[in-house]
Every structure is written in C-alpha cells, then in structure tokens.
C-alpha positions, 0 to 999 in steps of 0.5 A, a space after each residue: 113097587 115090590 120089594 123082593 124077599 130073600 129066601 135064606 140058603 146057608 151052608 151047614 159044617 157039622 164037625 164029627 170028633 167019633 170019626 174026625 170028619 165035617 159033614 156039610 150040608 146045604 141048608 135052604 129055606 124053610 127049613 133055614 128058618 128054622 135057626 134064625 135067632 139061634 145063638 152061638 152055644 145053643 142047640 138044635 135037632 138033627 130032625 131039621 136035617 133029616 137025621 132023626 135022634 141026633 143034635 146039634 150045638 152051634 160052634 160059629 159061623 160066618 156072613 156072605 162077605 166072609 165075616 166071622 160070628 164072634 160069640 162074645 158081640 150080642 145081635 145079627 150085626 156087624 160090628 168093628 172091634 179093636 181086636 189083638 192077635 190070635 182071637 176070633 176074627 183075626 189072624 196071629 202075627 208073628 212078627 209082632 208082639 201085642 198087635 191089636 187091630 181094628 176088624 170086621 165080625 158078625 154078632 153071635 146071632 143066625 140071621 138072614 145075612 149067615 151064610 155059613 154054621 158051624 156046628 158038632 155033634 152033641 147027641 148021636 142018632 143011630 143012623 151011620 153018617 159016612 152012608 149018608 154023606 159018603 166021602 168024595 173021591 178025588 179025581 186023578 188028573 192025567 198028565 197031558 202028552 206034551 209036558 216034560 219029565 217029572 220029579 219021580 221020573 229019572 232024567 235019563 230017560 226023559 233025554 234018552 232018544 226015541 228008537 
C-alpha cells in the first residue's frame, strides 16, 4: 500500500504599490517548499522566484476550498470562529448591526493545504517587472450576425429596411 505524495503547487499574487498592479505567479514544488512554515508577516526572497534582489512579505493567503489564512489563529489548521462583521474571514452586513457569526479560516502558517499567497513587495530589485510579467490583452469579442441592435446603436437604423 502506497500512499501517495502531493507535490505542493500554489498560486502567488504579489501586489506592486510603485505601479498598482498584482503579479501572479505560479509557484510548484521544490520551490513551493521552500515557504512552508512561513507565517502571515514574514519574508522571503524574490531568488525563489527568479527575481534576484527582490523580497517579499507575506500579507495572507487562502487554502484549496477557499478559507482564508487569518493572522491572528497560530498553526496550518482549520479553525471556526465566532467572527463579527467586516473582519477577516467574513463579509460586512449592512443590514445588521453587531452581527457575529461562526466561520471557517485558515491558520496563519503556509502549509500543504495553501493554495494561494498573498504577498507585497517590501525591498526592490532591479529587474523591471512589467517586462517579466507583462499586462494580458483583453480580447474583443465580436458581435455575432444574427443578434439585434445595441444600446449605442440608434433604433432607427436597426428598423430601417435593407434596400
């Protein structure tokens, strides 16, 4: 009986406050490794990621179901806290005031389950990071054939008879 070893792949967002952009990144193993035990707080070099000179705090994260790392719960578990509106983990009510539920989060610690990290940058490198993660182009999609008149299109025209 074998049992079988997950190899740790991660997604990392590193968020850039000199040109207000996130760079993502996906991390696999062994260089995935390399963060686990690391804590909400703490950080790392950017030679892990191939970006010599630069590094890197951890700001959060969330597990593969979606639970949020909270940095105040110590440990890689999950954990249900009685949780009021607005803070980590939960969303703000509106409609009521003093709200407190009982939610599902994510210790502060990387582990095996992490399949996001969230991260700043905290110490510049030289290399440009717009040339190594350049922007994605969003596609146009065209308008098929047989669809009726838009909102920029007046409606006279769209009723006019073809001659």
């Amino acid at each position: 009986m074998f049992l079988e070893f997950n190899m740790a792949d991660f997604k990392l967002d590193i968020g850039d406050k000199k040109t207000k952009r996130t760079f993502k990144f996906e991390l696999k193993s062994p260089d995935a490794d390399q963060l686990f035990g690391k804590k909400i707080g703490e950080t790392f070099r950017g030679e892990l990621i191939g970006l010599t000179g630069f590094e890197f705090q951890i700001m959060g994260g969330s597990d593969r179901s979606g639970f949020p790392m909270r940095k105040d719960v110590d440990g890689v578990g999950r954990r249900r806290l009685l949780l009021s509106a607005g803070s980590t983990g939960m969303k703000k009510v509106k409609k009521f005031k003093g709200v407190r539920m009982k939610k599902s989060i994510r210790g502060n610690t990387v582990s095996a389950e992490t399949a996001q990290v969230n991260a700043k940058i905290v110490k510049w490198g030289s290399e440009d990071l717009n040339v190594k993660f350049p922007p994605k182009v969003k596609e146009t999609s065209q308008k098929p054939a047989s669809a009726g008149p838009t909102a920029s299109e007046p409606a006279e025209a769209a009723a006019a008879p073809a001659a």
